[in-house]
C-alpha positions in Angstrom: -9.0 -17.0 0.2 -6.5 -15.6 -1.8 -6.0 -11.3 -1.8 -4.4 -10.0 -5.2 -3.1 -7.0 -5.6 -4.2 -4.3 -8.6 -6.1 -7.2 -10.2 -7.4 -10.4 -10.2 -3.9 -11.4 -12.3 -2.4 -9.6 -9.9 0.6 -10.6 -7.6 -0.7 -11.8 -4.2 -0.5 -9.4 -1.5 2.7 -10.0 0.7 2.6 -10.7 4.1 1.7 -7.7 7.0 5.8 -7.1 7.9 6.6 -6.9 4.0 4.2 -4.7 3.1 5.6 -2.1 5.8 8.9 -3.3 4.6 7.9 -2.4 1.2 6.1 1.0 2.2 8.8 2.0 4.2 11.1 2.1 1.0 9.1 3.4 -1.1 8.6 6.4 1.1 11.9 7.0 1.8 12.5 7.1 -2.2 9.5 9.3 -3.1 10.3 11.2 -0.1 13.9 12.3 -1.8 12.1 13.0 -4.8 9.0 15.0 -3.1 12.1 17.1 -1.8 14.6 17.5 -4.9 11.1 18.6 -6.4 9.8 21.2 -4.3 13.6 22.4 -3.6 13.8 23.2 -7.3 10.7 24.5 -7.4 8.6 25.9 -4.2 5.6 26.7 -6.2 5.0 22.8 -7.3 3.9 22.4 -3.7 0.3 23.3 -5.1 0.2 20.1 -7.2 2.7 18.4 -5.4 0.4 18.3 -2.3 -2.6 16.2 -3.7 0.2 13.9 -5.2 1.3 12.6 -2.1 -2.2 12.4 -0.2 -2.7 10.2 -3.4 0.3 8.0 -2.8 -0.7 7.4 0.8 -3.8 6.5 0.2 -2.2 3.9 -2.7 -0.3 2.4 0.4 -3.0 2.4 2.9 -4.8 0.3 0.5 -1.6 -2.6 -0.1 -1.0 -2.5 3.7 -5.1 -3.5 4.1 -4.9 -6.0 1.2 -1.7 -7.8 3.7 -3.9 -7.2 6.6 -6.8 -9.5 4.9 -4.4 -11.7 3.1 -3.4 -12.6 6.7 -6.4 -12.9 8.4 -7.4 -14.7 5.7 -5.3 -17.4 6.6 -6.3 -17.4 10.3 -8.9 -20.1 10.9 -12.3 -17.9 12.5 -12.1 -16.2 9.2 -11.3 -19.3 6.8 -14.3 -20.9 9.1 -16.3 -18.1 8.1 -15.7 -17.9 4.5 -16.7 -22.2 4.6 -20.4 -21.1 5.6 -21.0 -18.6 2.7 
């Protein structure tokens, strides 16, 4: 079973540690920007706030796509997939 990411096209999903890996810098670059933002202006935080609930949700979703990638791979799943 293979588990793309965005679409059917899509890359396949990386592997459980990368995607952390992956997370990990992006939040630490859209964390900088989240601040340089709200620093230059405090009021943004209204639509600022719902912006980043949005992103984590975003990641949630590539780290589960790893997470079934790579059970995916494990064989009671792949034994299960075989009887459908």
């Amino acid at each position: 079973m293979r588990v793309r990411l965005q679409s059917p096209q899509g890359s396949d999903a990386p592997s459980p540690d990368q995607a952390v890996e992956q997370i990990r810098a992006h939040l630490a670059t859209q964390q900088q920007l989240w601040a340089e933002q709200l620093a230059g202006d405090p009021a943004a935080f209204a639509l600022l706030e719902p912006q980043i609930h949005k992103a984590f949700g975003k990641l949630a979703d590539q780290l589960v796509a790893s997470l079934l990638a790579h059970a995916a791979q494990q064989q009671p799943l792949a034994d299960a997939a075989k009887k459908k």
